[in-house]
C-alpha positions as a Markdown table, in Angstrom:
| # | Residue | x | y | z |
|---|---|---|---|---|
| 1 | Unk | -81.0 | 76.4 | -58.0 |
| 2 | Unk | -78.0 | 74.6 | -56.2 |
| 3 | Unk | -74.9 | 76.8 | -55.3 |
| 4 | Unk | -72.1 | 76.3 | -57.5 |
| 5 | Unk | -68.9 | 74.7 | -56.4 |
| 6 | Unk | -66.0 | 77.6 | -55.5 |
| 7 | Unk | -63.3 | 77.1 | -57.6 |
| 8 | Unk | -60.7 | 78.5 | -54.7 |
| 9 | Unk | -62.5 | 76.2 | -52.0 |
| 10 | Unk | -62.4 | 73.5 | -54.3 |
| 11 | Unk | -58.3 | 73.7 | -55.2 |
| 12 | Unk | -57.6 | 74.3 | -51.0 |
| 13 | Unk | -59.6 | 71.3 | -49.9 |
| 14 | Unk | -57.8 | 69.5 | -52.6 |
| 15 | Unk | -54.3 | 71.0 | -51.2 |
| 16 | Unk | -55.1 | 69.6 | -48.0 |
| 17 | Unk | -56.1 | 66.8 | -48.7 |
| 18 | Unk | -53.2 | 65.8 | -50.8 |
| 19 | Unk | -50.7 | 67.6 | -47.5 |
| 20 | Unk | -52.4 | 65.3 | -45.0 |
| 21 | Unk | -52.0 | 62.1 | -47.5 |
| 22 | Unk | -49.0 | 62.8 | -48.2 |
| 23 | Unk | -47.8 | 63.5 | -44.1 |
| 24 | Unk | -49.1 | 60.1 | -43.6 |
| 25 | Unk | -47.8 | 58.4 | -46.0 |
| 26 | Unk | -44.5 | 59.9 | -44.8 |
| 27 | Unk | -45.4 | 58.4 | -41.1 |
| 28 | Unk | -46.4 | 54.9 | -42.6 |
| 29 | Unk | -43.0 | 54.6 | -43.9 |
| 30 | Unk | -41.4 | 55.1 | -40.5 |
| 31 | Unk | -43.2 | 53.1 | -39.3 |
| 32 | Unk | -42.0 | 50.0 | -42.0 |
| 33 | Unk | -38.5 | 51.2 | -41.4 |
| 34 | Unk | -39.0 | 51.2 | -37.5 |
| 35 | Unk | -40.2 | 47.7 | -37.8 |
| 36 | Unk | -37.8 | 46.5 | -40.2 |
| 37 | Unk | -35.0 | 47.1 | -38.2 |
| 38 | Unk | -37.3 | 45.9 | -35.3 |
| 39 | Unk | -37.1 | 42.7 | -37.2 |
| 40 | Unk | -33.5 | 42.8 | -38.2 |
| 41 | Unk | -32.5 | 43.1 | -34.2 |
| 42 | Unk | -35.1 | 40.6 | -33.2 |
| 43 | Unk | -32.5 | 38.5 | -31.6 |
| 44 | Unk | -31.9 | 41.2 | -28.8 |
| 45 | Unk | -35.2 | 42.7 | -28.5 |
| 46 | Unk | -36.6 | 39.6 | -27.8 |
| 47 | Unk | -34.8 | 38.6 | -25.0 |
| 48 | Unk | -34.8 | 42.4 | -23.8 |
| 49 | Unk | -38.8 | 42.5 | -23.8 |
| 50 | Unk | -38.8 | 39.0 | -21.7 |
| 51 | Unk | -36.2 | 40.7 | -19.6 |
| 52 | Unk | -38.8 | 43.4 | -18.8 |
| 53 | Unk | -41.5 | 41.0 | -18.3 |
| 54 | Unk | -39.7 | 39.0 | -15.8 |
| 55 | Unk | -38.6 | 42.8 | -14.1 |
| 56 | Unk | -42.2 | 43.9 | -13.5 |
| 57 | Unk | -43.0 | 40.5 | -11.9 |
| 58 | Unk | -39.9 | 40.5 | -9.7 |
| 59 | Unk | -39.7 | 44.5 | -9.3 |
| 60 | Unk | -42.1 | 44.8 | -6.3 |
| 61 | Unk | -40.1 | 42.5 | -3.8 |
| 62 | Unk | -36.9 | 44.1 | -5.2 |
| 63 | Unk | -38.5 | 47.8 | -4.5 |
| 64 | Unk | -39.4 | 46.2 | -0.9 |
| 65 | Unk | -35.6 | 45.0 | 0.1 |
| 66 | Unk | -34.3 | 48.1 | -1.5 |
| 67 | Unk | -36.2 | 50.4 | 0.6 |
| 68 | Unk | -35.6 | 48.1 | 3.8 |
| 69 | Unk | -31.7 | 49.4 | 3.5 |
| 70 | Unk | -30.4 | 46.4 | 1.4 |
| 71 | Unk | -27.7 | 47.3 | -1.3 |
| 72 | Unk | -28.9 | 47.5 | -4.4 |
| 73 | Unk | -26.9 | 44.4 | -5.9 |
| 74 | Unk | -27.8 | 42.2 | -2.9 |
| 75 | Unk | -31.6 | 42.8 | -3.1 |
| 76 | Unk | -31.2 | 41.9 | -6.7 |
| 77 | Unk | -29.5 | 38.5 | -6.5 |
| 78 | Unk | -31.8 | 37.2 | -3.9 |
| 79 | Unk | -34.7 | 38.2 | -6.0 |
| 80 | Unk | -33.5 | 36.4 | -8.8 |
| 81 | Unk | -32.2 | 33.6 | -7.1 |
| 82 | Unk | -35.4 | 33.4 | -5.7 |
| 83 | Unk | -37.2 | 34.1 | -8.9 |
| 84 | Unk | -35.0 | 30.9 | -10.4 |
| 85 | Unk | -35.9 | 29.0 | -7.4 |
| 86 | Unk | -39.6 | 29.5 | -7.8 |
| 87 | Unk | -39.4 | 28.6 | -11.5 |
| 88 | Unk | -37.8 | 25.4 | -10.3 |
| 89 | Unk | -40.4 | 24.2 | -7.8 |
| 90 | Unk | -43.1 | 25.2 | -10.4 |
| 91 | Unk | -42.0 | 22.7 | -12.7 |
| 92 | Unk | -41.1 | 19.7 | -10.4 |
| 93 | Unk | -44.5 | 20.4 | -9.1 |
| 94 | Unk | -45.2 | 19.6 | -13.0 |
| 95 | Unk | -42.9 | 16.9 | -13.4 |
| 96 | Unk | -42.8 | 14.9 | -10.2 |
| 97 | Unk | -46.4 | 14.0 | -10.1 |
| 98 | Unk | -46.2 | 13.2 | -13.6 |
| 99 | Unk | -43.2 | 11.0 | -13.3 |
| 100 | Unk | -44.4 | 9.1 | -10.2 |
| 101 | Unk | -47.9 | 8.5 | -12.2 |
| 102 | Unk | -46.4 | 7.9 | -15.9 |
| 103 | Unk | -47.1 | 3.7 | -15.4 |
| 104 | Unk | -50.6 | 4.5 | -14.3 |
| 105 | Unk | -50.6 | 6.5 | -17.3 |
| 106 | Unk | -49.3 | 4.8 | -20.1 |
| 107 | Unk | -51.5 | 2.0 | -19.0 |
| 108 | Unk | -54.5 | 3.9 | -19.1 |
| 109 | Unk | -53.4 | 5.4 | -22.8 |
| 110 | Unk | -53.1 | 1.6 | -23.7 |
| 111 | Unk | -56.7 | 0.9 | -22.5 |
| 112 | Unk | -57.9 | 4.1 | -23.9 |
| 113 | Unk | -57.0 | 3.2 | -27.6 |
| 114 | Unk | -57.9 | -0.3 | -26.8 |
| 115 | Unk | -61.6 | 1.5 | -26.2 |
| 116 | Unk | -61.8 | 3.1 | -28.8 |
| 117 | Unk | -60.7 | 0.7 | -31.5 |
| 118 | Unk | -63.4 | -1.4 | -29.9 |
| 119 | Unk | -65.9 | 1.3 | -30.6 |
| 120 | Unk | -64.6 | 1.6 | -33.9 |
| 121 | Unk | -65.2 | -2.2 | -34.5 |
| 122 | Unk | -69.0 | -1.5 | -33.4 |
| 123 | Unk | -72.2 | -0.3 | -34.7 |
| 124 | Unk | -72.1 | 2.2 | -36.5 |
| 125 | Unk | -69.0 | 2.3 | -37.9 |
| 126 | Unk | -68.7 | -1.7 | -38.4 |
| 127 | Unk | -64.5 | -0.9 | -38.7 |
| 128 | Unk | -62.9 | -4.6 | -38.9 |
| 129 | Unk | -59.6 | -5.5 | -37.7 |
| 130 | Unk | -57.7 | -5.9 | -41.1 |
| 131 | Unk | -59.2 | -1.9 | -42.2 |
| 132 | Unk | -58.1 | -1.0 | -38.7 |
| 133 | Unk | -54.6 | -2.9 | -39.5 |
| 134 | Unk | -54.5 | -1.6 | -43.4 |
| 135 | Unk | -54.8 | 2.2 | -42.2 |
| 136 | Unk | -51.8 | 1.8 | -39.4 |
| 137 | Unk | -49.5 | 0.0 | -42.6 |
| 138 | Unk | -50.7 | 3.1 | -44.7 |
| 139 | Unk | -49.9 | 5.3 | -41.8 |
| 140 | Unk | -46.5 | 3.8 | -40.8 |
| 141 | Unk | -45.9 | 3.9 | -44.9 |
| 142 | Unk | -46.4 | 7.3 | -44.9 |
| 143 | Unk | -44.2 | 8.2 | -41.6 |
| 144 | Unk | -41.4 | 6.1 | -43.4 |
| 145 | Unk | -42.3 | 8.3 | -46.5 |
| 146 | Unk | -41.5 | 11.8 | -45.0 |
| 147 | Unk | -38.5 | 11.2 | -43.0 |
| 148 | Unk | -36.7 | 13.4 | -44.4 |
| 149 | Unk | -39.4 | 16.2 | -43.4 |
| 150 | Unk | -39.7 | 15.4 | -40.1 |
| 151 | Unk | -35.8 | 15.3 | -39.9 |
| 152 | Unk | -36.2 | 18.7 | -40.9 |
| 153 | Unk | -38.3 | 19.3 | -38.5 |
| 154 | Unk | -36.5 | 18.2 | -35.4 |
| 155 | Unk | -33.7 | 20.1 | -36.7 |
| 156 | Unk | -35.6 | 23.0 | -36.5 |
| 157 | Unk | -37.2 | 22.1 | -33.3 |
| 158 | Unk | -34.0 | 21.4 | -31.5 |
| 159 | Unk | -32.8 | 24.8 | -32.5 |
| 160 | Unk | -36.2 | 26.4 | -31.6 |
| 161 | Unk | -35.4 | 25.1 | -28.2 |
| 162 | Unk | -31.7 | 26.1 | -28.0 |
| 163 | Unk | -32.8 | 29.9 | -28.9 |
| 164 | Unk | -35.1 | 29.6 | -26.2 |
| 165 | Unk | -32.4 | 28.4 | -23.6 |
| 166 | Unk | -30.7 | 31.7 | -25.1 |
| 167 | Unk | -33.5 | 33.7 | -24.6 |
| 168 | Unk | -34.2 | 32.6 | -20.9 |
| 169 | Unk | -30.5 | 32.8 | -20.0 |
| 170 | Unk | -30.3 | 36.5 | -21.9 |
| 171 | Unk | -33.8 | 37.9 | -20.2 |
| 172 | Unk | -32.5 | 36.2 | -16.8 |
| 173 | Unk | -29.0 | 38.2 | -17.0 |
| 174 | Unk | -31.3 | 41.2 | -18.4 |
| 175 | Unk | -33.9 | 41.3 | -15.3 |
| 176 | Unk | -30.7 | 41.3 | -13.1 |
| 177 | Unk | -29.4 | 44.5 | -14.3 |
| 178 | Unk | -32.2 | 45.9 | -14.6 |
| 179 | Unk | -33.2 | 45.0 | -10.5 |
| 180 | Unk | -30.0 | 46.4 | -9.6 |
| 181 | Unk | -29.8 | 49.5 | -11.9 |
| 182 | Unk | -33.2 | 50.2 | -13.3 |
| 183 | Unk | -33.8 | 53.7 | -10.9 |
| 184 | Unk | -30.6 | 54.9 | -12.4 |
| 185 | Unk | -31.6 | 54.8 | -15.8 |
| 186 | Unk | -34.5 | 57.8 | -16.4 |
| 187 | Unk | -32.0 | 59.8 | -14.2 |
| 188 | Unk | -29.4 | 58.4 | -16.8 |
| 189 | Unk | -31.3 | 59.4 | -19.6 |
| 190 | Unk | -32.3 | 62.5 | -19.1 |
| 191 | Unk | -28.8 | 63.7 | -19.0 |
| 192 | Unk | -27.9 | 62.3 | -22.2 |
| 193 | Unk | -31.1 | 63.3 | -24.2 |
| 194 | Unk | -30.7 | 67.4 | -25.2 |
| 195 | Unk | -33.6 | 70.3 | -25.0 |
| 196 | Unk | -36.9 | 69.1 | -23.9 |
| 197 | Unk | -35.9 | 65.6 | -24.9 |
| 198 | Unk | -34.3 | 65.6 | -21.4 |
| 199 | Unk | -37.9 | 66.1 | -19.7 |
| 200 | Unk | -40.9 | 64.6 | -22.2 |
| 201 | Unk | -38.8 | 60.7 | -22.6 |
| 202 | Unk | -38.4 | 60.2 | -19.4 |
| 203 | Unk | -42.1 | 60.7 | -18.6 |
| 204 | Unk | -42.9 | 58.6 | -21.3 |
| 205 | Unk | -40.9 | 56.1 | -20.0 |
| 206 | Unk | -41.9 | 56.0 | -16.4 |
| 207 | Unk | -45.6 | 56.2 | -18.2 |
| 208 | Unk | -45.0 | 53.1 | -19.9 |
| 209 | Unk | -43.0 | 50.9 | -17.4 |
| 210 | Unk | -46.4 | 51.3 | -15.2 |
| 211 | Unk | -48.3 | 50.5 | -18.2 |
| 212 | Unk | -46.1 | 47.3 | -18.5 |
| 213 | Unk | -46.4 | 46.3 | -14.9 |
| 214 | Unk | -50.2 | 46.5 | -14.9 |
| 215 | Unk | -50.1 | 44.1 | -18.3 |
| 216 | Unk | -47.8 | 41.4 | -16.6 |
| 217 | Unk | -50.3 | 41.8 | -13.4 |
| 218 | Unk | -53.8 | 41.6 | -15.3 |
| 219 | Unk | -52.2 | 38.6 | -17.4 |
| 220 | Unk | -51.1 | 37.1 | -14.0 |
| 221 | Unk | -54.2 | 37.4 | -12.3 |
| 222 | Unk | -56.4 | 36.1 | -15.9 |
| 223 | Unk | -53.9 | 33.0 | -15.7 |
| 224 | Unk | -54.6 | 32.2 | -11.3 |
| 225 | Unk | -58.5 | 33.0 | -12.3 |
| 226 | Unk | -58.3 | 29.8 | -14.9 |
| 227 | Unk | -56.2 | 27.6 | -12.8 |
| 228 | Unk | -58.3 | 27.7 | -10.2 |
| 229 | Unk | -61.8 | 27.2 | -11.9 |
| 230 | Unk | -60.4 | 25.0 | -14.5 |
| 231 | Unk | -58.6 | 23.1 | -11.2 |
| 232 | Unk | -62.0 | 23.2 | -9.5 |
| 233 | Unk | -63.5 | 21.4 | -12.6 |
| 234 | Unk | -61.2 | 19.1 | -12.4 |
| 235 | Unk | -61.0 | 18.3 | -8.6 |
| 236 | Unk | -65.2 | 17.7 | -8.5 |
| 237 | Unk | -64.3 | 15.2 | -11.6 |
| 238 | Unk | -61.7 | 13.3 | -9.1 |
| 239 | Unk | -59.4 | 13.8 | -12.5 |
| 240 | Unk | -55.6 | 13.2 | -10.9 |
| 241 | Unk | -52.8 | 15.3 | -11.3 |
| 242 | Unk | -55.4 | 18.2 | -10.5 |
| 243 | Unk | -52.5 | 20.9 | -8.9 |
| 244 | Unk | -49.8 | 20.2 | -11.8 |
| 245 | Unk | -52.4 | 20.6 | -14.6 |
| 246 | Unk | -53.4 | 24.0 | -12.8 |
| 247 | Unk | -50.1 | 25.2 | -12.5 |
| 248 | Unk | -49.4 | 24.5 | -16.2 |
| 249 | Unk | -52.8 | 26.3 | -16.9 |
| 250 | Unk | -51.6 | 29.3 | -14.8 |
| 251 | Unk | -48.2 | 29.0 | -16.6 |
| 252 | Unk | -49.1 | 28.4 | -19.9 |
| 253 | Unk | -51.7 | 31.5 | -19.7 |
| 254 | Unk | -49.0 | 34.0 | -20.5 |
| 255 | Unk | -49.0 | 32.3 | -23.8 |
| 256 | Unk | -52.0 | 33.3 | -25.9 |
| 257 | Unk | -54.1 | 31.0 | -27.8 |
| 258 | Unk | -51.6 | 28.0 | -27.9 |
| 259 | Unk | -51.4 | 27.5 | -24.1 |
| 260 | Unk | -54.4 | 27.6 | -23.4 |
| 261 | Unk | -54.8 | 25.3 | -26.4 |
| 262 | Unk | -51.6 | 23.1 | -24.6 |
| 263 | Unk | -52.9 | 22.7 | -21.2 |
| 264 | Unk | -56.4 | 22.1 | -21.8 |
| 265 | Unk | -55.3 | 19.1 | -24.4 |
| 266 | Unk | -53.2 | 17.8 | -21.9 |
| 267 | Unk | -55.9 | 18.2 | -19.1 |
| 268 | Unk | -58.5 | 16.3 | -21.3 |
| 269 | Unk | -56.4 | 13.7 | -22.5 |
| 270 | Unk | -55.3 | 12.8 | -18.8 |
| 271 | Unk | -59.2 | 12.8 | -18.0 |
| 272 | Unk | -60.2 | 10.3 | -21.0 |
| 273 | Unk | -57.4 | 7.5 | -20.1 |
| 274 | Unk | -57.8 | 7.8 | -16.7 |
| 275 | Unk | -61.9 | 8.4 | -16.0 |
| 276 | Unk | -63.4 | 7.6 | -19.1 |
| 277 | Unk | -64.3 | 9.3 | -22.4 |
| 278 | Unk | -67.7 | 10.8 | -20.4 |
| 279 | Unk | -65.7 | 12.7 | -17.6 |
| 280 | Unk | -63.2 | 14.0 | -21.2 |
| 281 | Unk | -65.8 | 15.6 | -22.6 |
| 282 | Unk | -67.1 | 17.0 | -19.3 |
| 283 | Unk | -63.3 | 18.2 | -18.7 |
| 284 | Unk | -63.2 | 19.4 | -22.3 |
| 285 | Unk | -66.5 | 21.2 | -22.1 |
| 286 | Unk | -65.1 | 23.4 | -18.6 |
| 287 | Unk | -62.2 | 24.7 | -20.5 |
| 288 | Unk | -64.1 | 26.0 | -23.5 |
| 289 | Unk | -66.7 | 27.4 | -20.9 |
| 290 | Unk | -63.5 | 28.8 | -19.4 |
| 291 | Unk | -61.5 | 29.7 | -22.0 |
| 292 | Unk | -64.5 | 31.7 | -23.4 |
| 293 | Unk | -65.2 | 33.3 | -20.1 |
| 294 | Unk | -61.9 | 34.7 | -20.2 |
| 295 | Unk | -61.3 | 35.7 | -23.6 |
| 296 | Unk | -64.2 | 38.0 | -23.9 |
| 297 | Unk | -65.3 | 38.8 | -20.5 |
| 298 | Unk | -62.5 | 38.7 | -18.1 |
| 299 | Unk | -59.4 | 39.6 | -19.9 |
| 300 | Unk | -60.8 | 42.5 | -21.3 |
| 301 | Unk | -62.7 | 43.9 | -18.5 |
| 302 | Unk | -59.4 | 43.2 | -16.3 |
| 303 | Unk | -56.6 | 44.2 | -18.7 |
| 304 | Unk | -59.3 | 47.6 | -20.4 |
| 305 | Unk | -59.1 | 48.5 | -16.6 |
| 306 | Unk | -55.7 | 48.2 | -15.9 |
| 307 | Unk | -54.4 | 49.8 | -18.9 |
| 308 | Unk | -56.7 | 51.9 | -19.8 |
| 309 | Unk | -57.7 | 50.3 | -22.9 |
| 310 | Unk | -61.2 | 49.8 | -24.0 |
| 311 | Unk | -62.6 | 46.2 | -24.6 |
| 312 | Unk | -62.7 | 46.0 | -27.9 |
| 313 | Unk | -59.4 | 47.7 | -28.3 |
| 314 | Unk | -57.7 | 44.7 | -26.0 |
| 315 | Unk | -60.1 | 42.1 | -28.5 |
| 316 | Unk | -59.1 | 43.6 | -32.1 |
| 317 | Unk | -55.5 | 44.0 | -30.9 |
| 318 | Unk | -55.2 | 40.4 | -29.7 |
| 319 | Unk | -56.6 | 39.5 | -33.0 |
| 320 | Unk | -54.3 | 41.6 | -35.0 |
| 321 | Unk | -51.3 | 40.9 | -33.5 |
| 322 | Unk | -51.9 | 37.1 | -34.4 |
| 323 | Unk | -52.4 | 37.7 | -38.0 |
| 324 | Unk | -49.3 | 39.9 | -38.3 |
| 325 | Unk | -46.7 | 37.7 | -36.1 |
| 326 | Unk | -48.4 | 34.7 | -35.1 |
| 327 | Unk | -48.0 | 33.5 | -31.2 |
| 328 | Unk | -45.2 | 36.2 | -30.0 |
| 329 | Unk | -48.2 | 39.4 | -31.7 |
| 330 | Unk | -50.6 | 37.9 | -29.6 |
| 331 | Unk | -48.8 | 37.9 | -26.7 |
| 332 | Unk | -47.2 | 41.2 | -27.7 |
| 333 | Unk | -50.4 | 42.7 | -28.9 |
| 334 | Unk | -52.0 | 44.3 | -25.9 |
| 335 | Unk | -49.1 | 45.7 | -24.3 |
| 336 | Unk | -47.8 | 47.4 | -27.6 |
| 337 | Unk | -51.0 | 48.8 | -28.0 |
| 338 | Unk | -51.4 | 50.1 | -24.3 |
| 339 | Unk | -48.2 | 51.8 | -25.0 |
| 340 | Unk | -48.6 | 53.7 | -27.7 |
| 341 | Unk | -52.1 | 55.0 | -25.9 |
| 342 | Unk | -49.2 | 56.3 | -23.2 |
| 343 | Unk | -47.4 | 58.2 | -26.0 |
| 344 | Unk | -50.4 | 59.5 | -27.7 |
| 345 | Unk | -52.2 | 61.2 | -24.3 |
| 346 | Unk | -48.7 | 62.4 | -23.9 |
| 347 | Unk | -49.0 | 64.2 | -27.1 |
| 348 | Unk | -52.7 | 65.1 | -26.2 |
| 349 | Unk | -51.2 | 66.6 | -23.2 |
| 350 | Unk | -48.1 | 68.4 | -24.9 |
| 351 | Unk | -50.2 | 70.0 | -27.7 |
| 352 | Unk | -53.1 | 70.3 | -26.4 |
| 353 | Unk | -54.9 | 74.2 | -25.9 |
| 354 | Unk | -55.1 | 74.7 | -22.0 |
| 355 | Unk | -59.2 | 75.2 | -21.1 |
| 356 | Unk | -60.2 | 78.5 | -21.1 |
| 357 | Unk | -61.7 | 79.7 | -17.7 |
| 358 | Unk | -65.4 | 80.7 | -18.4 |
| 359 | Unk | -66.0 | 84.2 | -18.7 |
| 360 | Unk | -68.4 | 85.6 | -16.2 |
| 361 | Unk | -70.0 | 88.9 | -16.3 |
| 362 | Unk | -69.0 | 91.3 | -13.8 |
| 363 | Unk | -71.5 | 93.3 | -11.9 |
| 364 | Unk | -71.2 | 96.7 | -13.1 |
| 365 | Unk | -71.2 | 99.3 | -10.4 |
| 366 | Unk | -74.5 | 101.3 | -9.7 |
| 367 | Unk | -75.1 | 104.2 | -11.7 |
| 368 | Unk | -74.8 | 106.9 | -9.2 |
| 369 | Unk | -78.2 | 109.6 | -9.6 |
| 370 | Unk | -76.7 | 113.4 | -9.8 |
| 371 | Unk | -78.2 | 115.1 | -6.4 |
């Protein structure tokens, strides 16, 4: 016959369970609250966490001139006037070529559409001139239609892109301070912090800046790995403006999903009115190649190695951070998650039992024969 359930082991598994659901239910509501008010203060944490990003790029040459005997302040403002100098001859690298080639390619959007309605007007579609001139009236009727929408919407664009002047300025003033004060601040903090406070933040916080500093380098290096190959692709294809389309690929890299999405839209519609719809399609088919190559081979196997994150941790992270906040998750995603693997090996290491030593069996001393 079966053993019969004890009643006592029954009712203390049933205790325990309902302690542990209810202890996590108690942490799930912190964590609501903690991101609430996350939410509620977005406008400062933002341009505090882009302030830290811009640090760990910058922090090595600062680290460099501080330790060459130049004042702490003056090692920081000629990093960051260099850092705004850099920022400046990336994007007239952008602009410049663009500019002095817009002519060449307007024209060559002109002859593109001009193609393709005259593909349109072929076999197999048969589309006439008058369908091809009803749709644009429909379209145009339409536009007229939804002003008021798209008023909207440059209103909100326009402020979109005043916040992020904000932003820029606020993480610019941000990675400042913290070049010229950052190795005063665990010092700083332990003092104010009481008990063992004092000792386990600091840790945590030199633990994660580290952490931080290998995300902004993995990203970095993912970003140069695409310019190049994707600037390779595009140099054997004699595509032109080949070194600003890979600097916006390297840019536009430290924005998941949509500039990748950006650049390689720009990059194929520069190929189809300049070389043809062929040589597009070529172009378009390297970035997806790319794209792919770096989403699920070399991203993870660069960023699982430098912050000691797993593959799949880096993929489903990535994935939910973009269904929870869109854009800034994603970008957010991997680093949030290699931080709180910092704090939980710090509570590994805090609570965990010290190994035992293995015990060995002593030789016992010889039995001594009575004479």
């Amino acid at each position: 016959m079966p053993a019969s359930l004890s009643s006592t082991k029954t009712a203390a598994a049933l205790r325990t369970s309902a302690r542990v659901s209810a202890e996590l239910l108690l942490v799930l509501v912190a964590a609501s609250a903690a991101l609430w008010l996350l939410g509620r203060m977005w406008s400062v944490v933002w341009p505090l966490i882009v302030g830290l990003f811009l640090t760990t790029l910058t922090w090595p040459l600062a680290r460099f001139l501080r330790r060459h005997g130049w004042p702490a302040a003056l090692a920081a403002s000629v990093v960051t006037v260099l850092f705004l100098v850099v920022t400046a001859g990336i994007v007239a690298l952008i602009a410049v070529p663009v500019a002095s080639q817009s002519g060449e390619l307007a024209d060559g959007v002109v002859q593109g559409i001009q193609r393709v309605r005259e593909w349109a007007a072929g076999p197999p579609l048969n589309i006439g001139d008058d369908q091809i001139t009803g749709a644009f009236d429909t379209a145009v009727a339409r536009l007229q239609d939804s002003i008021g929408s798209m008023l909207t919407a440059v209103v909100t664009g326009v402020s979109t892109v005043v916040n992020g002047v904000v932003t820029a300025v606020l993480a610019l003033f941000l990675m400042f301070f913290f070049l010229k004060d950052g190795p005063r601040f665990l010092p700083w903090l332990a003092r104010q912090l009481p008990g063992r406070l004092a000792t386990d933040v600091p840790v945590v916080a030199a633990r994660s800046w580290e952490t931080l500093g290998a995300f902004v380098r993995s990203q970095a290096f993912v970003g140069l790995l695409d310019a190049v190959l994707i600037g390779i692709g595009l140099w054997f294809l004699d595509v032109p403006l080949v070194l600003p389309l890979a600097v916006l690929t390297f840019v536009s890299a430290f924005v998941p999903i949509v500039g990748a999405l950006f650049a390689g839209l720009v990059a194929v519609l520069i190929a189809l009115v300049s070389n043809g719809l062929t040589d597009a399609l070529i172009v378009l088919a390297v970035i997806v190649v790319v794209q792919q190559l770096e989403g699920n081979v070399f991203q993870p196997m660069i960023q699982s190695r430098g912050l000691g994150l797993h593959a799949a941790v880096v993929l489903l992270a990535v994935t939910l951070g973009g269904s929870l906040a869109g854009i800034v998750g994603s970008l957010l995603a991997v680093p949030a998650a290699a931080l709180i693997g910092v704090v939980w090996n710090y509570l590994r290491e805090q609570l965990g039992e010290p190994p035992r030593e293995p015990e060995t069996d002593e030789p016992h001393p010889p039995a001594t024969v009575p004479s």
